[in-house]
C-alpha positions as CSV (number, residue, x, y, z in Angstrom):
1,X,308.8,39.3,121.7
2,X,307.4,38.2,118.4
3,X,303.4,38.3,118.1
4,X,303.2,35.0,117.6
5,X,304.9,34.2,121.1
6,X,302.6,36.7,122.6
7,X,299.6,35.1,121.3
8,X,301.1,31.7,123.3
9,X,301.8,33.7,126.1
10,X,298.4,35.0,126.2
11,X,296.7,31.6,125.5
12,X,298.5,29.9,128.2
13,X,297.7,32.5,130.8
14,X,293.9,32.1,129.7
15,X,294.2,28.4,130.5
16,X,295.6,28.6,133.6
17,X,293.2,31.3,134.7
18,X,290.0,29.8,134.1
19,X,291.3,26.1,134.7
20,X,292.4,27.2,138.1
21,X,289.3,28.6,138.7
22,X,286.8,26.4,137.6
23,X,289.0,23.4,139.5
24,X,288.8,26.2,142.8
25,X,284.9,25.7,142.3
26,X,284.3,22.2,142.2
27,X,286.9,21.5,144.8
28,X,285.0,24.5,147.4
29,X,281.9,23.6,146.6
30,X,283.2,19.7,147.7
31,X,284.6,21.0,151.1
32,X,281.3,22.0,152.1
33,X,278.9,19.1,151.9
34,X,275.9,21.8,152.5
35,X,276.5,23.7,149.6
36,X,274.3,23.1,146.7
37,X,275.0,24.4,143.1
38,X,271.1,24.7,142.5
39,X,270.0,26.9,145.6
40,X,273.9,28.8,146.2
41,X,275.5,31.1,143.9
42,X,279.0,30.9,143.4
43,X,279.6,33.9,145.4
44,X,278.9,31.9,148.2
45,X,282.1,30.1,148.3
46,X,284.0,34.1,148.8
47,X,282.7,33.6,152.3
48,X,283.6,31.6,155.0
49,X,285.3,28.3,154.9
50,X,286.2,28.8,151.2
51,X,286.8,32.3,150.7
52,X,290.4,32.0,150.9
53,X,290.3,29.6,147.7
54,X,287.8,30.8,146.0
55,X,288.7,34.6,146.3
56,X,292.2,33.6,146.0
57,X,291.5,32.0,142.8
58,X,289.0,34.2,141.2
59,X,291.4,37.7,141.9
60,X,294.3,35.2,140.0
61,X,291.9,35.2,136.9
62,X,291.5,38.4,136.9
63,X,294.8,39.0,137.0
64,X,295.7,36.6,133.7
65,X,293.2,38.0,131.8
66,X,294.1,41.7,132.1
67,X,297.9,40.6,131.4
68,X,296.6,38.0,128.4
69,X,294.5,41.2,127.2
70,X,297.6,43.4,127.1
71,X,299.5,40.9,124.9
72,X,296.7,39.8,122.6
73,X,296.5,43.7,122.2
74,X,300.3,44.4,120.7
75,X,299.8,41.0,118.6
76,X,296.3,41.5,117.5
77,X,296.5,44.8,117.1
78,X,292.9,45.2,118.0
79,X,291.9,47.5,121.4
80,X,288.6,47.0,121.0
81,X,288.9,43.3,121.7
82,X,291.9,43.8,124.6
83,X,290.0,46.3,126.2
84,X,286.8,43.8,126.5
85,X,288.9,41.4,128.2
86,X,290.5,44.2,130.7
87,X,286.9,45.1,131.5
88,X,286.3,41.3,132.2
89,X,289.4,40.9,134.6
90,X,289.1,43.9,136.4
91,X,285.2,42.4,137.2
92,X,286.4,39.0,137.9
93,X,289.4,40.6,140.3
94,X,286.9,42.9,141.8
95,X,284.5,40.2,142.7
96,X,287.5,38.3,145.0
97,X,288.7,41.6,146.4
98,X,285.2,42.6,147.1
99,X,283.3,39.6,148.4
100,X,279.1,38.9,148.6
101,X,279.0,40.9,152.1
102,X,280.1,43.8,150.8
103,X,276.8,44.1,148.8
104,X,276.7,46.8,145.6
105,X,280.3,46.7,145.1
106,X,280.6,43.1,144.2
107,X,277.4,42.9,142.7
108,X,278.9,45.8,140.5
109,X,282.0,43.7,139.5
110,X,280.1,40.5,139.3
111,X,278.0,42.3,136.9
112,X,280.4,43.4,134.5
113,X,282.6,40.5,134.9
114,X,279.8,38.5,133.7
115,X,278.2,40.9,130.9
116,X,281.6,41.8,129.5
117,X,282.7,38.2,129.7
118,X,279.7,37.1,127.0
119,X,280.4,40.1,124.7
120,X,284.3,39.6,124.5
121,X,283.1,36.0,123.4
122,X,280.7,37.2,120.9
123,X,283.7,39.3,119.8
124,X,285.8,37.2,119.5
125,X,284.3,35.5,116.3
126,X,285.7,38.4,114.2
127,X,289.0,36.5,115.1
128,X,288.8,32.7,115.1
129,X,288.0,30.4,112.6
130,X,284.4,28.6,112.1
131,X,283.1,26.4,113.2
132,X,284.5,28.2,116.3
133,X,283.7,31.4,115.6
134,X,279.8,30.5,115.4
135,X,280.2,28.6,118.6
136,X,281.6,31.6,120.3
137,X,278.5,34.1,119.2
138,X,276.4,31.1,121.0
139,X,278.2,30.7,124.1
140,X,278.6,34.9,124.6
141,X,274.8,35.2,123.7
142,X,274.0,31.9,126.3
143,X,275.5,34.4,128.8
144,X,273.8,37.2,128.0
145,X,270.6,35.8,128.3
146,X,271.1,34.1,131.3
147,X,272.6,36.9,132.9
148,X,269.3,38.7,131.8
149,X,267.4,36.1,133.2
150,X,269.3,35.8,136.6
151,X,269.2,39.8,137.0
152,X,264.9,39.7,136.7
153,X,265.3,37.0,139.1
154,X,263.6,34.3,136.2
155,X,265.1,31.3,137.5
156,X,262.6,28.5,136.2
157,X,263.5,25.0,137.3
158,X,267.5,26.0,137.7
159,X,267.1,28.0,140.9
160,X,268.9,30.7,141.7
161,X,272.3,28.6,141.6
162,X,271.5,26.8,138.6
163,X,271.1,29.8,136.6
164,X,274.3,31.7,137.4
165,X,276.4,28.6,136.6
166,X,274.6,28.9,133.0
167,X,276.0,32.6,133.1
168,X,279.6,31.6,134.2
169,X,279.8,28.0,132.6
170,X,279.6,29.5,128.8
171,X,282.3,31.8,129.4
172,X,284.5,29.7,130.8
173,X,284.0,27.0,128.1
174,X,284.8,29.8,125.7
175,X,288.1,30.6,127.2
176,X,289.5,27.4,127.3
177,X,288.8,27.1,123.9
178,X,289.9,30.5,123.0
179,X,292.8,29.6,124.7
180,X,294.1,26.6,122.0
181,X,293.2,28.5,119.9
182,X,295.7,31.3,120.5
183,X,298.2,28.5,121.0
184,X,297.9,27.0,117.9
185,X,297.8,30.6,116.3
186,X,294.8,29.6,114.0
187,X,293.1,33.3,114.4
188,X,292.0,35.5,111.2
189,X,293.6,38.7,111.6
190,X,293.1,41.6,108.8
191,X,295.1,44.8,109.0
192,X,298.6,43.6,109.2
193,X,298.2,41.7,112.5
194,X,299.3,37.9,113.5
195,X,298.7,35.3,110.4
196,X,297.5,31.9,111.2
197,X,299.9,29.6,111.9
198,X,300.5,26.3,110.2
């Protein structure tokens, strides 16, 4: 396998893992009428009614990103960047297999799903082309802060909910960009690795 297909391997399983999930969200957060995205945390949906579609889903992005890493690593050539994304599967996995009631250990994968998520973003600039690369320093340091913010419990008018979706929201958006982008093989790659693509 060439590393050009890989990089379309790898973009395709980035789609499908965060557009999967973030339909698994809306489509929970619709089959419980009580649920509100301001006062619950996503987490929420890992228990009860939803937890078979939302842990179901969430354990499946996992999943594609630690496989997506793996390639990206052999076409990219740069483990710095695959292991980044490894870190952020293994938390987004870990936050399915281990839901809310299980306390510390899915706060601890929630944690560095989330904190690892932002910096392979912010990373990920070295790679793509502006105005992209710019845009993916601002959505990896949007969930930073917020993830700062939601940790000191400084939720301002967002609530509780509010301000974890501004943790999780970024990082999605930045993988379904990142995602076309690796698709379309437009990355900036130094060292011998993957040229773009015309």
């Amino acid at each position: 396998m060439d590393g050009g297909t890989r990089l379309e391997i790898a973009g395709l399983l980035i789609f499908i893992g965060a557009g999967q999930f973030l339909t698994a969200m809306m489509i929970g957060a619709a089959l419980r009428p009580s649920y509100s995205i301001a006062t619950n945390t996503i987490s929420d949906l890992g228990v009860g009614s939803t937890a078979l579609l939302f842990n179901t889903s969430i354990v499946l992005l996992g999943i594609l990103i630690v496989i997506a890493a793996y390639l990206l690593k052999e076409a990219m050539r740069s483990a710095p960047f695959a292991m980044l994304l490894i870190l952020t599967g293994i938390g987004a996995a870990g936050v399915g297999i281990f839901p809310e009631t299980t306390g510390a250990p899915h706060l601890i994968f929630a944690l560095i799903a989330f904190l690892f998520g932002g910096i392979s973003a912010i990373y990920s600039s070295r790679f793509t082309p502006r105005p992209f690369g710019i845009i993916s320093v601002i959505l990896g340091l949007l969930t930073i802060i917020a993830l700062v913010l939601f940790s000191t419990g400084n939720y301002s008018s967002l609530h509780q909910g509010g301000m974890e979706r501004l943790i999780v929201y970024p990082s999605i958006l930045w993988a379904l960009c990142f995602s076309g982008i690796l698709q379309a093989g437009r990355l900036r790659i130094s060292g011998g690795g993957i040229s773009n693509r015309s």
